[in-house]
C-alpha positions in Angstrom: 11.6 -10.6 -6.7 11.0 -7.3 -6.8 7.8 -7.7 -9.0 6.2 -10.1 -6.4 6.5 -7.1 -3.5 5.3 -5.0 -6.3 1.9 -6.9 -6.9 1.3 -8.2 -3.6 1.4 -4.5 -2.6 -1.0 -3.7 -5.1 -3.3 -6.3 -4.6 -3.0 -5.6 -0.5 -4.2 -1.5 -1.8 -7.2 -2.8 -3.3 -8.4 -5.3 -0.7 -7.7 -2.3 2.1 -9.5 0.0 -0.4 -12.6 -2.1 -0.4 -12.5 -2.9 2.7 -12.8 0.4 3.6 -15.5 1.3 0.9 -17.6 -0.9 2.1 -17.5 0.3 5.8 -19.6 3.5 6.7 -18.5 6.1 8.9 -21.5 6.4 11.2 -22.5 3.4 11.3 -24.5 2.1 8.5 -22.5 0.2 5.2 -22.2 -3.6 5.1 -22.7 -4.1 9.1 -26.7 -2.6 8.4 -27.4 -3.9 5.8 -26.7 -7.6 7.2 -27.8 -6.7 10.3 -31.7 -6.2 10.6 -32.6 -9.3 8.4 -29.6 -11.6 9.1 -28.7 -12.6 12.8 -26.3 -14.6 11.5 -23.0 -12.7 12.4 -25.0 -9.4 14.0 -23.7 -6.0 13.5 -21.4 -6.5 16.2 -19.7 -9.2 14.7 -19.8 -7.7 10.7 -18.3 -4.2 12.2 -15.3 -6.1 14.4 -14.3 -8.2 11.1 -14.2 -4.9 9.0 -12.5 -3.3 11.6 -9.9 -5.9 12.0 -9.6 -6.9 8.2 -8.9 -2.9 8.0 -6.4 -3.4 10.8 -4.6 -6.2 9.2 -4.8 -5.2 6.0 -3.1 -2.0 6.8 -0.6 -3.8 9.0 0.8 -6.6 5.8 0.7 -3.0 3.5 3.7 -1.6 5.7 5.3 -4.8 5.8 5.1 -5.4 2.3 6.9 -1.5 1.4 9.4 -2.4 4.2 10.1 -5.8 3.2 10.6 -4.6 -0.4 13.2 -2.2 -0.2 15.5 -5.2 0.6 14.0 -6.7 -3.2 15.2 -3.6 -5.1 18.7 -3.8 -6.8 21.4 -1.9 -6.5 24.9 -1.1 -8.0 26.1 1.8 -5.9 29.1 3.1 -8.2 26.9 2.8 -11.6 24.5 4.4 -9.5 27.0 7.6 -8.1 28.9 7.4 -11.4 25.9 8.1 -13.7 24.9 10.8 -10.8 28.0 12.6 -11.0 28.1 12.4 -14.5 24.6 14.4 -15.0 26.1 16.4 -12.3 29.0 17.7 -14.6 27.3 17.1 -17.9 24.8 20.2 -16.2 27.0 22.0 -14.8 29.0 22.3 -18.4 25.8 23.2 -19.8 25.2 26.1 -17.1 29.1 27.3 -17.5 28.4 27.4 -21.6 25.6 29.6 -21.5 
């Protein structure tokens, strides 16, 4: 289970990443270039569906790493047994030298 959070987190990282490539910061990118020659969508229209394909993109990424913690396994005394074994096992070590 947890592999499916795993790669539907990183496929979410690099949709959001190109998302945000393709955007430019003041006001050129993909919204310009479809803009002059294509009245299609407009640059309004191109710079509201980055913006909220950023947005949303963002928003299913924090869902994902929050929904995921509940997908990882655990076994809490294997887990604070082998701690406090490397705990003593080091501290031996330290008291030896």
């Amino acid at each position: 289970m947890y592999s499916l959070f795993y790669m539907l987190i990183i496929l979410c990282c690099v949709l959001l990443l190109l998302v945000i490539l393709v955007q430019n910061p003041k006001g050129g990118g993909l919204s310009s270039t479809f803009g002059e020659g294509n009245q299609f969508m407009g640059v309004k229209k191109t710079s509201d569906f980055l913006e909220k394909s950023t947005w949303t993109l963002a928003l299913i990424l924090v869902a994902l790493t929050l929904l995921s913690n509940f997908a990882i396994n655990r076994d809490k005394q294997n887990n604070q047994s082998e701690i406090i074994n490397e705990v003593e096992d080091s501290s031996d070590d330290f008291n030896s030298e």
